[in-house]
N, C-alpha and C positions, 0 to 999 in steps of 0.2 A: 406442454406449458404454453402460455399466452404469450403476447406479442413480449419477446423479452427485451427492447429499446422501451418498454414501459416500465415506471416499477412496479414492484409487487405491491401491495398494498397489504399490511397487517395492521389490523384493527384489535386494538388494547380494551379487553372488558373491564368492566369495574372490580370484577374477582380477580383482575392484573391476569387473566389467562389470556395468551395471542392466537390470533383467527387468522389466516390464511384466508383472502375471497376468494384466492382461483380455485382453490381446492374444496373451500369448505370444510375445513379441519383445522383442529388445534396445535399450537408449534410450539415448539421449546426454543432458549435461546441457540440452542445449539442448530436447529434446523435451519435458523436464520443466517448464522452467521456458512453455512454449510451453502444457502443461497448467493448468498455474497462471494464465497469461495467460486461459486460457478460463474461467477458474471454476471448476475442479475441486481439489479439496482433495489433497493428496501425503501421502504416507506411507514413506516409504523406511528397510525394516531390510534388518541384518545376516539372510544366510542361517542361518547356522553357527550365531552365539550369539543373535538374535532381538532386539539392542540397536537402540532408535531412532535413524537417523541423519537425520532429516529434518531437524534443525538443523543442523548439520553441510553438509549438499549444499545447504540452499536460501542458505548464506552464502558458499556456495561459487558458486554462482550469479551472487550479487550483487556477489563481489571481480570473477569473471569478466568482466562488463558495465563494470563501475567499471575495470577496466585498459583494456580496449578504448576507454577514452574516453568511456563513454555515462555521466559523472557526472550522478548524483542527488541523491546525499549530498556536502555541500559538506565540506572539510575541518576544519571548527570542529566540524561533529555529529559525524564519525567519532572527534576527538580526545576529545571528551567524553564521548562511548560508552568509548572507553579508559582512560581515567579512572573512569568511574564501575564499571568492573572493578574496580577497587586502591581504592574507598572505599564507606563504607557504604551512597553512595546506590545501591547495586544493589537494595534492595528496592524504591523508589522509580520508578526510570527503565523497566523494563519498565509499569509499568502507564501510565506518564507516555506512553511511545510507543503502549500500542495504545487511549490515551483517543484520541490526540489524531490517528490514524489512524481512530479510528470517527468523532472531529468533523468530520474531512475527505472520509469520504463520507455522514456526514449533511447536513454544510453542500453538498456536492458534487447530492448528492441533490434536497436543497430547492432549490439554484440553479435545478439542469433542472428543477423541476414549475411552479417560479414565475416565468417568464419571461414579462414583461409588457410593454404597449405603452407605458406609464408610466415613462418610464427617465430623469431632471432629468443624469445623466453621458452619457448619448449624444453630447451636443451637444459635449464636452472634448476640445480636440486630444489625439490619441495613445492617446482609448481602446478603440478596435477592438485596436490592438497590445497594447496592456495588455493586453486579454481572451481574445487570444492565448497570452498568455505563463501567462496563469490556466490556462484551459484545457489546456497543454502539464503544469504544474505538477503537476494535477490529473490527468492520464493519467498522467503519469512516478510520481508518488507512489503510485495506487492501481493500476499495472501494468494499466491497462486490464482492470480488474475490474468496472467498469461498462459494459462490452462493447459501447461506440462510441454510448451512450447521452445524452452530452454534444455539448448545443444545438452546433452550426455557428454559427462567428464571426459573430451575429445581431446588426447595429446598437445592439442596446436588451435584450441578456438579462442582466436586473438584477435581485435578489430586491427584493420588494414590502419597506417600511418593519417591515410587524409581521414578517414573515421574518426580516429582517436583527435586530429587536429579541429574537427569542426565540435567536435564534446567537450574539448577546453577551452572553444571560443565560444560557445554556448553557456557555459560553466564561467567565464570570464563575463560574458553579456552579465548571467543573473547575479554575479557578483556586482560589478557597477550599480544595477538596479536597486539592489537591496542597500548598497550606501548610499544612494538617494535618497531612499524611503527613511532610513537612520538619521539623514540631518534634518 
């Protein structure tokens, strides 16, 4: 594969079939979004006029999965995404989703480096499943863009105290922030 800090570049024919340039071959959505799963950045225009359509096909993507049953997005985020279409908070809500997507592989991040022997919840019924369902949360939300980099259902992978303390005062910054942007 080519420089992958570049994106790929697919190019939308008029027949609406997608071209791959590294390759030189035709792709479905699924091979795109199978791209994205690895870490590679997309880029998908128009041949003819050269308009960005990467918003467009990677939402297209995501209704796809979301039909098929494989919900992510529970029905209260989707309606309030549609909502904040028809009201002012559209300045607001893009930046609101990708804080609190880069919190979720920060905090994701810190989890897997700080997994310690020191874990006072180990010992709670029911929390292996719990850290299952974390873990699951954490794959489905960042599309496995952490590339299979998340600890195995480990008795005791618990971030250390000062961890957990600088992720709620992170998690308190972007809270402040976002009532800022509110009034």
């Amino acid at each position: 594969m080519a420089e992958s800090n570049k994106p790929l570049l697919i190019k939308r024919y008029a027949s609406r079939r997608l071209y791959n340039t590294e390759t030189s071959d035709y792709v479905t959505l699924e091979d795109i979004a199978g791209f994205i799963r690895e870490g590679r950045e997309v880029q998908i225009v128009d041949l003819k006029s050269g308009d960005d359509l990467t918003r467009q096909y990677l939402l297209q993507i995501i209704a796809e999965h979301e039909s098929r049953g494989e919900s992510v997005l529970p029905v209260d985020v989707l309606t309030d995404l549609v909502r904040s279409y028809t009201t002012q908070a559209t300045s607001v809500v893009p930046q609101f989703l990708a804080m609190s997507f880069d919190m979720l592989r920060d905090g994701q991040s810190k989890m897997a480096e700080s997994v310690g022997s020191m874990n006072p919840l180990a010992n709670m019924p029911g929390f292996e499943a719990m850290q299952a369902q974390q873990q699951a949360f954490f794959k489905a939300m960042t599309g496995g863009m952490m590339g299979g980099t998340t600890p195995k259902a480990d008795p005791q992978p618990e971030p250390e105290t000062d961890d957990l303390d600088d992720i709620k005062a992170e998690l308190a910054a972007l809270q402040a922030k976002l009532s800022k942007l509110g009034k």
